[in-house]
C-alpha positions as CSV (number, residue, x, y, z in Angstrom):
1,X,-15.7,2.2,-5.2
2,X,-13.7,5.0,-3.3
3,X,-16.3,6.7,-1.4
4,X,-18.0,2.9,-0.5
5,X,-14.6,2.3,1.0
6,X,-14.8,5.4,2.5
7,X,-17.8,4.3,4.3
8,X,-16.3,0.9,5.1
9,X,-13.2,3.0,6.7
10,X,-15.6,5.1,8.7
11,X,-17.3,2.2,10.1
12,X,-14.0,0.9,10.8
13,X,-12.6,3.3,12.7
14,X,-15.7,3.7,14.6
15,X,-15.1,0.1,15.5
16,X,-11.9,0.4,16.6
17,X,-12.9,3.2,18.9
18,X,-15.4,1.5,20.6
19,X,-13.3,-1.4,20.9
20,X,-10.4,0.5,22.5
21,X,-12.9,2.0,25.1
22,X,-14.2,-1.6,26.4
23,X,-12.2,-1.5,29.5
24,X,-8.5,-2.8,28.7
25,X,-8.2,-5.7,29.5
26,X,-5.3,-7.6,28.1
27,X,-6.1,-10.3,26.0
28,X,-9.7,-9.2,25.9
29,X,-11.5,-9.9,22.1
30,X,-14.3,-8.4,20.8
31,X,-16.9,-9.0,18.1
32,X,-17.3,-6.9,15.4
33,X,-19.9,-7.0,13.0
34,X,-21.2,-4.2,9.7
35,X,-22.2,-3.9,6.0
36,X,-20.5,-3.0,2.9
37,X,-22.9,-0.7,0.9
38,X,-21.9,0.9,-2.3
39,X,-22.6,4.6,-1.7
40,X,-23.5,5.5,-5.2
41,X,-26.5,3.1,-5.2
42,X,-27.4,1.9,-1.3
43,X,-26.9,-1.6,-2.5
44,X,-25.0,-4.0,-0.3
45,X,-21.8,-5.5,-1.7
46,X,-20.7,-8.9,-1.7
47,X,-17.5,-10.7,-1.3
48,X,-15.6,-7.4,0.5
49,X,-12.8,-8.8,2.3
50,X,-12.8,-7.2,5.5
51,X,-9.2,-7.6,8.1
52,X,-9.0,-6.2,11.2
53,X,-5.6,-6.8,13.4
54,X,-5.6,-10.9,12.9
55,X,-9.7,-11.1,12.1
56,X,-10.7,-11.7,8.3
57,X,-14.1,-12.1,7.0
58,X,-16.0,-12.0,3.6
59,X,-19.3,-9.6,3.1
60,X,-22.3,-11.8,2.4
61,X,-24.9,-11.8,-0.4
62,X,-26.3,-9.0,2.0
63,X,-23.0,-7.0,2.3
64,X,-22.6,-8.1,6.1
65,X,-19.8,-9.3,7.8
66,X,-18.6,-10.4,11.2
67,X,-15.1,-10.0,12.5
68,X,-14.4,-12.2,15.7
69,X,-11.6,-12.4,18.0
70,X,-10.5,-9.2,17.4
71,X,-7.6,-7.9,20.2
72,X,-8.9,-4.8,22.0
73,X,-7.0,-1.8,21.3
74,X,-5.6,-0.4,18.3
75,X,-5.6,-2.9,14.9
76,X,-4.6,-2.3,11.3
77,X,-7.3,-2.8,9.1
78,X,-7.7,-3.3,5.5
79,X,-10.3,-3.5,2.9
80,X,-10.2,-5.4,-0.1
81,X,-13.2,-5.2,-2.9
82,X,-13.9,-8.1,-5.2
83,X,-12.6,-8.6,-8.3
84,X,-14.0,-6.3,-11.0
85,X,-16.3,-3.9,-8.6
C-alpha cells in the first residue's frame, strides 16, 4: 500500500500545484478529480478516502474520485485506504 500512496501523493501534489497557479483569486475553488491505482498490480482501488483542504471524497469501483470546492492555494491533504488493503 506504501508506494500506491505514493502515487496518490504525487498526484496530489501535482494538483495542488496546478491549483496554486490558476490565477489567485481569493475565494476562487477548483475541481479536482484522479485515480487510486495500486502500483504493485495497475488495478484501481476502491473506497480510498481522499481530503484535500475542506474537500473529501471516496474512490469508486474504478479507483476515481472527484474533489470539488477545493480553496486555491496551498491545502493539507490526506489519504486514507480502506480497511484491510
Amino acid at each position: 500500500m506504501r508506494t500506491t500512496l505514493s502515487a496518490v501523493v504525487v498526484l496530489c501534489t501535482v494538483c495542488l500545484i496546478l491549483a496554486g497557479c490558476s490565477g489567485g483569486n481569493a475565494g476562487a475553488t477548483v475541481e479536482i478529480t484522479g485515480r487510486v491505482m495500486d502500483s504493485a498490480t495497475g488495478k484501481p482501488v476502491a473506497g480510498v478516502l481522499v481530503e484535500l483542504g475542506t474537500a473529501r471524497a471516496m474512490s469508486g469501483s474504478d479507483g476515481n474520485f472527484t474533489l470539488t470546492g477545493v480553496p486555491t492555494g496551498e491545502q493539507r491533504f490526506a489519504v486514507i485506504p480502506p480497511e484491510g488493503y
